[in-house]
KEBA-224247 format. One line per 5 residues: number of its first residue (from 1); for each residue x, z, y of C-alpha. Coordinates in Angstrom, 1 decimal, always signed. Last residue first. Example, Ala and Ser with C-alpha at 12.3 -4.5 7.8 and 13.67 -1.06 7.14 Angstrom:
residues 2
2 = +13.7 +7.1 -1.1 ~ +12.3 +7.8 -4.5
END
This chain:
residues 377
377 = +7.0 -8.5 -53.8 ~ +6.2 -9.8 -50.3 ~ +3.0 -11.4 -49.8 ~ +1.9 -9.8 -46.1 ~ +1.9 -13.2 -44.1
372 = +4.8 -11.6 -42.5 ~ +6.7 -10.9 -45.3 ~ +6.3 -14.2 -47.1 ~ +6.5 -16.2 -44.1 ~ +10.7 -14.1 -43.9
367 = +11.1 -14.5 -47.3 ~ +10.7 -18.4 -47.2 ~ +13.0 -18.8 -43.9 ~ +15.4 -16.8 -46.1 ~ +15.7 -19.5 -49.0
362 = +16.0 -22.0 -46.2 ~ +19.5 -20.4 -44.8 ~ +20.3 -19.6 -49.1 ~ +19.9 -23.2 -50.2 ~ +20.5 -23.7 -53.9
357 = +17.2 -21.3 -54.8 ~ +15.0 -23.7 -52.2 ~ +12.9 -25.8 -55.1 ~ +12.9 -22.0 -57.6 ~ +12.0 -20.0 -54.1
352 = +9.0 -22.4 -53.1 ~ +7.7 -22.6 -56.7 ~ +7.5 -18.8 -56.5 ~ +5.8 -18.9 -53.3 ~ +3.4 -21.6 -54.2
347 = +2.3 -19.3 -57.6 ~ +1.8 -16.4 -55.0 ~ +0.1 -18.5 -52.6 ~ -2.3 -19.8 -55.2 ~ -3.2 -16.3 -56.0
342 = -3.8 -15.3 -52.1 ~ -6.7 -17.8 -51.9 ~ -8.1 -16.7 -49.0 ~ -8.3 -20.2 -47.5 ~ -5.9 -18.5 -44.7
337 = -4.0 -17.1 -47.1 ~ -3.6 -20.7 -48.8 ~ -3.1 -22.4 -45.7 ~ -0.1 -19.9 -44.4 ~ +1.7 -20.8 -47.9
332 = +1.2 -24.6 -47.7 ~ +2.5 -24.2 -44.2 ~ +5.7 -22.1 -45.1 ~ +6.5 -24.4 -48.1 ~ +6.3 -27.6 -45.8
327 = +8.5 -26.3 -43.6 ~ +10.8 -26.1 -46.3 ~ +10.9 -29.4 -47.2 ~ +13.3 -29.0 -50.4 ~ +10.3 -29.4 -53.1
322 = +10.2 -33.2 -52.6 ~ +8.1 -33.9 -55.1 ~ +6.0 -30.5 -56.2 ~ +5.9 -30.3 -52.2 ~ +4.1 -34.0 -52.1
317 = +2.0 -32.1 -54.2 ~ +1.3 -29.1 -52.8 ~ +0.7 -31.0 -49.5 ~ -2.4 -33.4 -50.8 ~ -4.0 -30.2 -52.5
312 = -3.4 -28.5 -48.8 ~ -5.3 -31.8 -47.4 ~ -7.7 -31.9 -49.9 ~ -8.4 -28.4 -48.9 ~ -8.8 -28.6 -45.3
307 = -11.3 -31.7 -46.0 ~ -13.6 -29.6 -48.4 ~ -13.8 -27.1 -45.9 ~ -14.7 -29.5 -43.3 ~ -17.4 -30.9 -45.3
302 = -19.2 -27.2 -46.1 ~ -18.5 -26.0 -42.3 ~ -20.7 -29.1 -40.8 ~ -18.0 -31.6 -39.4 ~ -17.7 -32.7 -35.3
297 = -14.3 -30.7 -35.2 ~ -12.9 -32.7 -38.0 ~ -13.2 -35.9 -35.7 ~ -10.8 -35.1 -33.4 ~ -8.2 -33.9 -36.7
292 = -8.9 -37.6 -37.7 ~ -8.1 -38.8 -33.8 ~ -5.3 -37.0 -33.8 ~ -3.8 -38.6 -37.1 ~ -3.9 -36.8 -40.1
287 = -1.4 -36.3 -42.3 ~ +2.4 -37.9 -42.2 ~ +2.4 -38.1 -45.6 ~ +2.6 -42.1 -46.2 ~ +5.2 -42.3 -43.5
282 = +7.5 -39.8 -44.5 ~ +7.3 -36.1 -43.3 ~ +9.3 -34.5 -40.6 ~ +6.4 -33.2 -39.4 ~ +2.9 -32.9 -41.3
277 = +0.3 -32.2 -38.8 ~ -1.4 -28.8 -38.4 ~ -4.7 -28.5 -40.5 ~ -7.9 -28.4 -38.4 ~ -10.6 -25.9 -39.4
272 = -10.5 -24.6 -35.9 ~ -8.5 -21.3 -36.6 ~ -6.1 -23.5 -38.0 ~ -5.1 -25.3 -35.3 ~ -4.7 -22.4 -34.0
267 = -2.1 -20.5 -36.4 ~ -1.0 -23.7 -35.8 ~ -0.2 -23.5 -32.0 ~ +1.5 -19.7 -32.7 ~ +4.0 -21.4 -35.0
262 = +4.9 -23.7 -32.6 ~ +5.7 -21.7 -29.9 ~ +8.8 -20.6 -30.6 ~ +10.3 -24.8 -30.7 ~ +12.4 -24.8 -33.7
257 = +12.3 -29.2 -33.8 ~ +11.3 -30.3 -30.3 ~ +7.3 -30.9 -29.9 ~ +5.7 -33.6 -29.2 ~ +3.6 -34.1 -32.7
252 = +2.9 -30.0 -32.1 ~ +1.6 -30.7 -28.5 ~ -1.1 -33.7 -30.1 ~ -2.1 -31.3 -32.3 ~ -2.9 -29.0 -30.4
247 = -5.0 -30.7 -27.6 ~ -6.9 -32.6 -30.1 ~ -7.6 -29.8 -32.1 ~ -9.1 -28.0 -28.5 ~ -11.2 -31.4 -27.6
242 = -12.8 -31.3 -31.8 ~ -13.3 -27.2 -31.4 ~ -15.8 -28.2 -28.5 ~ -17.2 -24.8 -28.8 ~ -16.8 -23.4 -25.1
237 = -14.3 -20.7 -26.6 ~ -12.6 -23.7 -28.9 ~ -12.1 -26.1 -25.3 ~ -11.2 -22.7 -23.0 ~ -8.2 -22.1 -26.1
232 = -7.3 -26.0 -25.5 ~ -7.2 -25.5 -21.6 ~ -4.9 -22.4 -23.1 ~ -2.7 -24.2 -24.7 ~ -2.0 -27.1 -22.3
227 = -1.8 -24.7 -19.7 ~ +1.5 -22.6 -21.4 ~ +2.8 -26.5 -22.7 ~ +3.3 -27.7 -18.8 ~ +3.9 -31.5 -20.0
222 = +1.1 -33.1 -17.0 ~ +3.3 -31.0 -14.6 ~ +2.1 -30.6 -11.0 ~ -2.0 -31.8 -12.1 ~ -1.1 -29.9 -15.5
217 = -0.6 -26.9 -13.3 ~ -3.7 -27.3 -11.2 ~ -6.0 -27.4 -14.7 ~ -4.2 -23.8 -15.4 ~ -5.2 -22.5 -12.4
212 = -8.7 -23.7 -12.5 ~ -9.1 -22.7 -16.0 ~ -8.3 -18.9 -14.9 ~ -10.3 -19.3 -12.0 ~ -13.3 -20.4 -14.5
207 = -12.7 -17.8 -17.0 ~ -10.8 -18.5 -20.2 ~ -11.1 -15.3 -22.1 ~ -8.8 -13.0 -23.8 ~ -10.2 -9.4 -22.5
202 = -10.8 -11.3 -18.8 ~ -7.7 -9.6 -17.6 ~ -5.6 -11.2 -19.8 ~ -7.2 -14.8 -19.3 ~ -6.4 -13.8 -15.4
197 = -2.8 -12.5 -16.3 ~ -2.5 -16.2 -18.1 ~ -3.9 -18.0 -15.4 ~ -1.6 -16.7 -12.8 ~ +1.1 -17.4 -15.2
192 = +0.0 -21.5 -15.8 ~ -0.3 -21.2 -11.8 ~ +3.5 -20.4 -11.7 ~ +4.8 -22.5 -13.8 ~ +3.4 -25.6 -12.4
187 = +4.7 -25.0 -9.0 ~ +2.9 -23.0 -6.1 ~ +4.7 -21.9 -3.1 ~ +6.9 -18.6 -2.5 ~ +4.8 -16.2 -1.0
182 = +1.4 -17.1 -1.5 ~ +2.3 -18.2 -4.8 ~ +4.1 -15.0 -5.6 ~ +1.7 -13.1 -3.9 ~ -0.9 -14.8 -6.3
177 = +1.2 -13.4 -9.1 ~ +1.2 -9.7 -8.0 ~ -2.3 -9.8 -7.8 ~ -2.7 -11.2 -11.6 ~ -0.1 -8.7 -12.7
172 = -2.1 -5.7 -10.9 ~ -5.3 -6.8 -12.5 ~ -3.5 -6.8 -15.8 ~ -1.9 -3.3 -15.9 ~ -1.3 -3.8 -19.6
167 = +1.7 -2.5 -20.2 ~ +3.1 -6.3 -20.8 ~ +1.1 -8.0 -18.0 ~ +2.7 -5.2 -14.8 ~ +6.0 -5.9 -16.5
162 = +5.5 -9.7 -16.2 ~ +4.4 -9.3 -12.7 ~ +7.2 -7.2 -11.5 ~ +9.8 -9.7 -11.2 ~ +8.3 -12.4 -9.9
157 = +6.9 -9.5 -7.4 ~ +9.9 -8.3 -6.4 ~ +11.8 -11.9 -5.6 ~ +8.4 -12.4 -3.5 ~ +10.3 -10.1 -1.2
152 = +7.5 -10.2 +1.7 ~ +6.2 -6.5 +1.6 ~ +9.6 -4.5 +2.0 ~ +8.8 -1.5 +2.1 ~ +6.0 -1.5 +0.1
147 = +7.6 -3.5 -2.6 ~ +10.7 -1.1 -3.0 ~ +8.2 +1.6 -3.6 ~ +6.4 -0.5 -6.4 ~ +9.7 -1.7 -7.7
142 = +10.7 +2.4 -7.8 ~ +7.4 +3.0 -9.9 ~ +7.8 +0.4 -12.1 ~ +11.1 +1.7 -12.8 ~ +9.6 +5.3 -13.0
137 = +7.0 +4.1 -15.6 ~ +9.3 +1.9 -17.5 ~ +10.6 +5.1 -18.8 ~ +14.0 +6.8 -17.6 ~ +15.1 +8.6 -20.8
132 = +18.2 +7.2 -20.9 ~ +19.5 +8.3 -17.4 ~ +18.2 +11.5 -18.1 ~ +19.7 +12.0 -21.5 ~ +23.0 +11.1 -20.0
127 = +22.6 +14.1 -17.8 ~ +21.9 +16.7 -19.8 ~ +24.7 +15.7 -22.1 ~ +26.9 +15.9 -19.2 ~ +25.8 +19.2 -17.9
122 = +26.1 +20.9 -21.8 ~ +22.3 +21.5 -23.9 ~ +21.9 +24.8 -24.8 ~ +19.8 +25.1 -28.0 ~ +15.8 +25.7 -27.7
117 = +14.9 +28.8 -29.9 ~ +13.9 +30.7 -26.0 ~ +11.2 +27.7 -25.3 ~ +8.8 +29.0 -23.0 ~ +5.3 +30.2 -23.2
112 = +4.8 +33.3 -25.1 ~ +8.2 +34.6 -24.9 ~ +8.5 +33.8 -21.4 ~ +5.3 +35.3 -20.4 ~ +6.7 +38.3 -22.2
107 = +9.9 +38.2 -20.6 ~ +8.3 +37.7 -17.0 ~ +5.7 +40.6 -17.9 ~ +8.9 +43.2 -18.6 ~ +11.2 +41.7 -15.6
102 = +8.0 +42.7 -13.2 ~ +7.6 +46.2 -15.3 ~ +11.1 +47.6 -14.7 ~ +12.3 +46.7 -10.9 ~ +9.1 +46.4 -9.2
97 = +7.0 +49.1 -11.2 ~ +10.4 +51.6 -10.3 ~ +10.5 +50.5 -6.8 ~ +6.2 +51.2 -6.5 ~ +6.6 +54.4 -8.6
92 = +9.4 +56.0 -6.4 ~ +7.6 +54.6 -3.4 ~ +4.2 +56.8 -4.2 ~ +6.2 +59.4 -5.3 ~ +7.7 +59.6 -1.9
87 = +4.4 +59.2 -0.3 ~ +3.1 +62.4 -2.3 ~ +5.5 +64.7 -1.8 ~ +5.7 +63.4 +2.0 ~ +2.0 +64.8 +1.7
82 = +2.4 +67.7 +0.1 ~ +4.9 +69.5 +2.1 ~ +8.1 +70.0 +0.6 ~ +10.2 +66.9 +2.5 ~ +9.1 +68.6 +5.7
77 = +10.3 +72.1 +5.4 ~ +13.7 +70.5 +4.6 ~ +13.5 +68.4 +7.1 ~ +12.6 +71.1 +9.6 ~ +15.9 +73.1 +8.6
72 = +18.2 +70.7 +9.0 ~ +16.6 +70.2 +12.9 ~ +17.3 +74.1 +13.3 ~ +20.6 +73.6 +11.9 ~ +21.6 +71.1 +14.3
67 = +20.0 +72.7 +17.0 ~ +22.2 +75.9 +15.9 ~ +24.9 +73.6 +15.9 ~ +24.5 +73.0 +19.6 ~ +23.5 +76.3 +20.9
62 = +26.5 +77.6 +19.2 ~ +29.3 +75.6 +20.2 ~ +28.0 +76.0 +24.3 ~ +28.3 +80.0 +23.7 ~ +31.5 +80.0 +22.1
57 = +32.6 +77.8 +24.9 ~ +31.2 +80.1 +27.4 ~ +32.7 +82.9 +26.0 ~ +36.4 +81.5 +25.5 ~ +38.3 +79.6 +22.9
52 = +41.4 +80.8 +20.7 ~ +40.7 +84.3 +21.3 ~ +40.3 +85.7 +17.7 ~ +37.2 +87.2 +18.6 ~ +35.5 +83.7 +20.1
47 = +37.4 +81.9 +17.3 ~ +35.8 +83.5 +13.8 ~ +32.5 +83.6 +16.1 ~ +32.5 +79.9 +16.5 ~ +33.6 +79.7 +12.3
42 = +31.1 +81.6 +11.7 ~ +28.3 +79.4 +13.4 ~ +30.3 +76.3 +11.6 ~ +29.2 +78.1 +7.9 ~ +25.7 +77.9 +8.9
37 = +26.1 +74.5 +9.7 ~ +27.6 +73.6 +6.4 ~ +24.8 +75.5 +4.7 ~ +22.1 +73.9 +6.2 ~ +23.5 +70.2 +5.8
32 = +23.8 +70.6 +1.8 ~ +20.3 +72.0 +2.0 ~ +19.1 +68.6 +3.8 ~ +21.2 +66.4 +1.5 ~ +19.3 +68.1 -1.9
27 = +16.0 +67.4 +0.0 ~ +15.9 +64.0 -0.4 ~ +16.4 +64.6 -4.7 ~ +18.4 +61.9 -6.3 ~ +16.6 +59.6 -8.9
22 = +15.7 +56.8 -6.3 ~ +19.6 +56.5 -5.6 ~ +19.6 +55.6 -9.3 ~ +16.7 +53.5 -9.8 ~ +18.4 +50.5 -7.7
17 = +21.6 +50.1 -9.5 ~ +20.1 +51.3 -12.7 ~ +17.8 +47.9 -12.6 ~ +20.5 +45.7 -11.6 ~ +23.2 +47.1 -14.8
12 = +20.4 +46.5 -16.9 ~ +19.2 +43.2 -16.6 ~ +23.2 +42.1 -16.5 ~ +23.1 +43.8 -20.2 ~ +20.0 +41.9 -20.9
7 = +21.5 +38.8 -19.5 ~ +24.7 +38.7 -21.7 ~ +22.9 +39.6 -24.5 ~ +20.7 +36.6 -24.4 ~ +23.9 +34.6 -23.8
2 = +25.1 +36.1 -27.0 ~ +22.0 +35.0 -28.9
END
């Protein structure tokens, strides 16, 4: 509010410092001039009889400030004729509109459109909020400038195509990832990304370029897992769901213990009536072997459904047994909401928490499925 103050007093101060000349009268000067002249004629005549100058001086003196007087005279005459009345009101109001009403709109415009109840904000502060407010926007932005000046740093477009896929300018990411191929040679990795922005841009699906480049990256690297998976998504979307099983469940029998992608390979599996082999299982549980999972893709709905639950039956068991396997507990709990039996998850989950109560690390792992299958509480 004092810095509101502060301007309005500043406001003021300008405005009277223009208005105020406007205010005085033109032809107050001229009548000051008359009279000063006049009283310079009397002056001449004050000398000539006193003797202090001579006729033809006096003379001289007097024809020049009577043109002086004379010209007084006609500006006087001048300002009061209508006209220059007229003009000079004109100017009066024009200086007075420029000085009074512009400020007057710009306040009001401000009023109505600006942000007066916004707090002050200090340099610095202002500062560090732009350097963390910079959006991925502007960075894409500057890699995008960098790019065009320098066309052939395929360095700025590994870079860039990962952004490009995660904001979902997926045309751009697959175009950036051929440069990076045309650029920089092909490898495994690299065509199993170009088909990924491609499956992207496709909405999800396996197009045949997309299938290509993943089918080129298993010809580099036979154990590329990204083209694995998807030549096993292209398998379910042409419905050969037997070929896409086969494919997943032969990369979760080879796969390290904690690898991140495993859970995403079940959730497959899954989706194609196959259950996800047992790991780290004893012999006589080890589940079904790829050829049996194979074969589950070739079953009518009705016998594969019955299948999928003998096999959850089988787990809960073996979990009623050996209730520390806490693996086994997340994928008995994932089955059941996938089954849509959400009662029998809640009765596993509790069974799952009394077996793991002793182990707090494994006791976590439990909470954490619960939460994000949606059964916590």
């Amino acid at each position: 509010m004092l810095l509101w103050s502060v301007f309005a007093v500043m406001t003021a101060v300008a405005i009277l410092s223009v208005l105020w000349p406007l205010s005085r009268t033109a032809n107050g000067q001229a009548g000051s001039d008359i009279a000063v002249y006049r009283d310079q004629l009397d002056e001449v005549d004050r000398d000539r009889k006193a003797g202090l100058i001579g006729e033809a001086e006096a003379q001289a003196a007097r024809v020049e400030v009577s043109r002086r007087l004379i010209a007084a005279a006609d500006r006087t005459e001048f300002d009061h004729s209508p006209s220059v009345g007229s003009s000079l009101w004109r100017r009066r109001a024009a200086a007075v509109a420029a000085v009074v009403v512009l400020p007057l709109v710009a306040a009001a415009l401000y009023l109505a459109n600006g942000s007066p109840q916004l707090p002050g904000q200090p340099l610095e502060a202002r500062l560090r909020a732009v350097h963390q407010d910079t959006s991925i926007a502007v960075l894409i932005s500057q890699a995008e400038a960098h790019l065009e000046r320098n066309p052939n740093d395929a360095r700025g477009y590994e870079v860039l195509a990962p952004v490009y896929l995660r904001v979902g300018r997926f045309s751009d990411a697959v175009n950036a990832r051929r440069k990076l191929i045309t650029l920089s040679g092909e490898n495994a990795e690299r065509q199993s990304d170009l088909g990924e922005a491609l499956v992207a841009a496709a909405n999800g699906i396996v197009t045949a370029d997309a299938k290509s480049a993943f089918e080129r990256a298993l010809v580099l690297e036979p154990g590329e897992l990204k083209a694995k998976f998807y030549i096993g998504i292209a398998a379910e979307q042409d419905g050969d769901r037997g070929k896409a099983a086969a494919i997943w469940s032969q990369m979760i029998d080879k796969a390290p213990a904690g690898a991140p992608w495993l859970p995403m390979v079940r959730d497959a599996l899954t989706r194609v009536g196959a259950a996800p082999p047992k790991a780290a299982a004893p012999a006589a549980a080890t589940g079904p072997s790829v050829e049996d999972v194979a074969a589950a893709g070739t079953m009518s709905e009705k016998d594969r459904d019955e299948m999928v639950r003998g096999m959850v039956a089988r787990l809960a068991n073996r979990l009623r047994e050996n209730g520390s396997d806490v693996e086994g507990w997340q994928r008995l709990l994932r089955a059941y909401v996938v089954l849509g039996e959400r009662d029998k998850a809640h009765e596993a989950a509790a069974d799952a928490k009394r077996a793991l109560a002793s182990d707090p690390d494994k006791l976590r792992k439990i909470e954490e499925m619960l939460k994000s299958l949606g059964l916590e509480g």
